[in-house]
N, C-alpha and C positions, 0 to 999 in steps of 0.2 A: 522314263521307260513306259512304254502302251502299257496302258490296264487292255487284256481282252475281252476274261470272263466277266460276264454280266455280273456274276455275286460278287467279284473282286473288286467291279466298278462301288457294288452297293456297298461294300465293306472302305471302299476307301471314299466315300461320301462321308456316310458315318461318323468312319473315325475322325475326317477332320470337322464335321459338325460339334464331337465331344470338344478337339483341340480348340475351334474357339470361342466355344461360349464358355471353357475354362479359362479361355483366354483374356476375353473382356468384362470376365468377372460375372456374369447373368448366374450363376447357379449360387450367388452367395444368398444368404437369408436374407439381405438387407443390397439394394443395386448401389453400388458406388458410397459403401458403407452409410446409408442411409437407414432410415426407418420403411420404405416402400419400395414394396415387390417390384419386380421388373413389370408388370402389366397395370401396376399404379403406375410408376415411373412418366411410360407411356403416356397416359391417359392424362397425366397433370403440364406432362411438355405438347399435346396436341391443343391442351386447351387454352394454354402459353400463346398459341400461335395463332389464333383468331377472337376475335370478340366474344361471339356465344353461338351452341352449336346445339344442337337436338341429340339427346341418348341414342335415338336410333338410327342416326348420320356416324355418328362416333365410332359404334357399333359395328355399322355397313364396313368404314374406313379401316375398322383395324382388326375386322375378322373377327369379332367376340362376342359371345352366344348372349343375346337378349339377360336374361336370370342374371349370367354370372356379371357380366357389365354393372346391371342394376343394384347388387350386393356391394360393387368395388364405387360406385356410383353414393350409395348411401355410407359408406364405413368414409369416405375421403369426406365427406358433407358433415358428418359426426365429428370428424375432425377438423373442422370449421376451414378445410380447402376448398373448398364450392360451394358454391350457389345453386341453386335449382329455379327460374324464374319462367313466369307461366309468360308463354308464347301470343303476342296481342294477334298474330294472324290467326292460331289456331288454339282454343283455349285447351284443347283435351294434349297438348303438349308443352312440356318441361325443356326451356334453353339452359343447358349448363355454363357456368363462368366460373374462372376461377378468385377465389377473397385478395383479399391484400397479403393472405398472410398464404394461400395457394400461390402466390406470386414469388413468395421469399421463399417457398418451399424450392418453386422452380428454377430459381436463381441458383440454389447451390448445388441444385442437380445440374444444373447447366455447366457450371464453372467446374465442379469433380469430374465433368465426361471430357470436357478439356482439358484439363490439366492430366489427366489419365493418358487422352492420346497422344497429347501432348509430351508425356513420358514416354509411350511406347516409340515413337518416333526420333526420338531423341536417342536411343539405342540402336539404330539402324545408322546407315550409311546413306547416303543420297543415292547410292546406286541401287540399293535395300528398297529406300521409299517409292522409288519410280516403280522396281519392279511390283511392291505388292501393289499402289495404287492401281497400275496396268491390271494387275489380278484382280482386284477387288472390280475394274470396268467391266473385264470378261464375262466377270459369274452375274455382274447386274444386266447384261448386256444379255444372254443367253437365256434369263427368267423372263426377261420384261419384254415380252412377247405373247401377252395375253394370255399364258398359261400360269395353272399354278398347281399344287399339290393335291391328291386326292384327299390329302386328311388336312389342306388347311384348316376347314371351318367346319368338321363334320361333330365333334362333339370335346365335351369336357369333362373333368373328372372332380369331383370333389368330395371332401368326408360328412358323415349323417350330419342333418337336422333332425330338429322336431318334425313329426310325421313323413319322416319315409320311411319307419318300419312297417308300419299302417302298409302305405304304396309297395313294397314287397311282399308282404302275404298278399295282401288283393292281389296284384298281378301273379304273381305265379298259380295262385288258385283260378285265376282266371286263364291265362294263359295253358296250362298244362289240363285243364279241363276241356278248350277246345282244341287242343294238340295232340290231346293223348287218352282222353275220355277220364283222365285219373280223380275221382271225388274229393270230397269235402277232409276227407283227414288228411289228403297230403297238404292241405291249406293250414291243417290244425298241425300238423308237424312244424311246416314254416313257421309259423306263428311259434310254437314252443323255440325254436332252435333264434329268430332273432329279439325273445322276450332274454332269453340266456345270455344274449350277448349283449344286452344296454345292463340287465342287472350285475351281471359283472365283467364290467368292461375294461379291461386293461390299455388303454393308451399306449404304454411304451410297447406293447407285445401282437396287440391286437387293430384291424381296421377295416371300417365299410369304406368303400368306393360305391358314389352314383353319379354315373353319367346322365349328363343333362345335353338335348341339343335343339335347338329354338326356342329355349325356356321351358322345354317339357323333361321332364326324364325319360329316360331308355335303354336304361339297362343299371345292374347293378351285383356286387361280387363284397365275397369276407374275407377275411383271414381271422383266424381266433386259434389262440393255444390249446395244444392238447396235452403239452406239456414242453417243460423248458428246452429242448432241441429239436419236436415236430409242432409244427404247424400246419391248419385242417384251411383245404378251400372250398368255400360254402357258398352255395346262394347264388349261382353264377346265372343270369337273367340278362338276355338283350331283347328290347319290345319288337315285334317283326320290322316296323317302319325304319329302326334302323341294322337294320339285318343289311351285310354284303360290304359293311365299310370298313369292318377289320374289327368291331368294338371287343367283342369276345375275347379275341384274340392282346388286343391293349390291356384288357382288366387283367386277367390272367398274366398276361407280362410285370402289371403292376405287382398283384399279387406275390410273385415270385420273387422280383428288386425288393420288395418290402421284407419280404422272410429273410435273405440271405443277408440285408443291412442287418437285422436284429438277430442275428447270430444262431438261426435255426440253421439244424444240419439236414432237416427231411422236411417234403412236405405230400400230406396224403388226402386224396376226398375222394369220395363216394358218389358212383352213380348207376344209373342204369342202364341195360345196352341195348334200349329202345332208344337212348338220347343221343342220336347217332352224331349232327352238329356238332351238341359238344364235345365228345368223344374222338374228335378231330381234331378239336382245338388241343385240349391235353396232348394228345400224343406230338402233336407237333412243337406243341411246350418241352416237348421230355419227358413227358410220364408215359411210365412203365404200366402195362395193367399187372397185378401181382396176387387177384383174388378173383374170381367169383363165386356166388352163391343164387340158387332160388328161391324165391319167395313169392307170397302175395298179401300185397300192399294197395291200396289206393281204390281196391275194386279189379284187381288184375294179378294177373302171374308175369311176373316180373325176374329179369336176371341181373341182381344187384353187382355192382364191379367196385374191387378196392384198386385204384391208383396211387404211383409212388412215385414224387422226384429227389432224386438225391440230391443238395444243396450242394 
């Protein structure tokens, strides 16, 4: 039966993007009950397939941000599946290759991806197999046309290191200084609110998200406990250069998956209603505004707003 409406199109995309990477297994902790993520996985069967290749050939091919490559790049090399050997054309570059033991790792990722389809296929009919084959030509057939996704390669998301609380106070003191003329204690507020969240940081309850995209960061978002059923979001920052690609709007979505996993029933943050951007973003989230007040803060007369989502 036609999809007509555009959202019904979008909604039946979606849902079969959830149905099958539960289907081939991608969202496990471990791809094909291994020990390596689905973007290690990758990274150890491309380099299976040629001699030796440059980090940032690798990179280009499979759409992944400079930083977070180099991190998945050094932790497989720790673990003695790679090589890193300097380049006789160019010495300022690093050829990757995979060890002996990069090689038996590949081996068994190889043989669990076939014997997996190898099972799924075996559950079908031959008339089954023709037809998804045929399906599965269609959708490769309809992408592979020189286009691709507005958010293939636009950024990444990952949890703090060392010094990025540092890079959050800075930017937002610098950011909202020339955005908003707001002085030096709204810097000193930042500063207090993520010195509170490394001293006492809950893991199971609480999390930063920093987006990185061409190895720099650009943007960055919290969640922290206010108490055992709400959860506060704080800190929500995107650098302008990557302003217009949806980031805002990703973090915030994270944020929210992340509260309703850990069994918060509310979640509520604070802002001002000079921060008009963000203030879009929430409501399009689902939050309600449910307070405001006057103040002056920062060097300014300001109208502080309490938002609320219902989990």
């Amino acid at each position: 039966m036609p999809v007509e409406n555009l959202e019904d199109r979008i909604s039946a995309i979606r849902r079969f993007n959830r149905f099958f990477t539960r289907q081939i297994g991608v969202l496990r902790e471990g791809l094909l009950h291994s020990p390596y993520s689905l973007t290690e996985a990758r990274i150890i069967y491309d380099l299976a397939h040629r001699e030796v290749v440059t980090a940032a050939d690798l990179g280009r091919e499979l759409g992944l941000d400079a930083g977070y490559l180099s991190r998945i790049v050094s932790r497989l090399e720790q673990q003695g599946l790679l090589d890193r050997l300097p380049s006789e054309s160019d010495g300022r570059q690093r050829l990757l290759r995979l060890t002996p033991a990069g090689e038996q790792a590949f081996a068994l990722l190889d043989q669990r991806a076939r014997d997996e389809v190898g099972e799924m296929l075996h559950n079908l009919s031959e008339e089954e197999q023709q037809r998804l084959l045929t399906s599965m030509q269609t959708i490769q057939s309809v992408f592979d046309k020189g286009k691709s996704f507005k958010f293939a390669e636009p950024f990444f998301l990952r949890s703090h290191e060392s010094g990025d609380m540092g890079w959050v106070t800075h930017r937002h003191g610098v950011l909202y200084r020339q955005e908003y003329g707001w002085d030096e204690r709204f810097e000193a507020l930042v500063a207090q609110i993520v010195s509170d969240f490394i001293n006492n940081y809950n893991p199971a309850r609480e999390r930063c998200w920093i987006a990185e995209r061409g190895g720099e960061i650009v943007g960055s978002v919290f969640v922290v406990q206010a108490s055992e059923t709400v959860a506060k979001l704080r800190l929500l920052l995107v650098e302008p250069k990557a302003r217009g690609l949806g980031l805002g709007s990703h973090l915030v979505a994270e944020c929210i998956r992340f509260a309703r996993r850990h069994g918060y029933k509310k979640m509520l943050l604070w802002t001002n209603s000079v921060l008009v951007a963000a203030r879009r973003i929430y409501e399009r989230a689902g939050f309600k505004l449910v307070a405001q007040e006057a103040h002056h803060s920062f060097g300014h007369d300001l109208i502080g707003e309490t938002w609320e989502l219902v989990l």
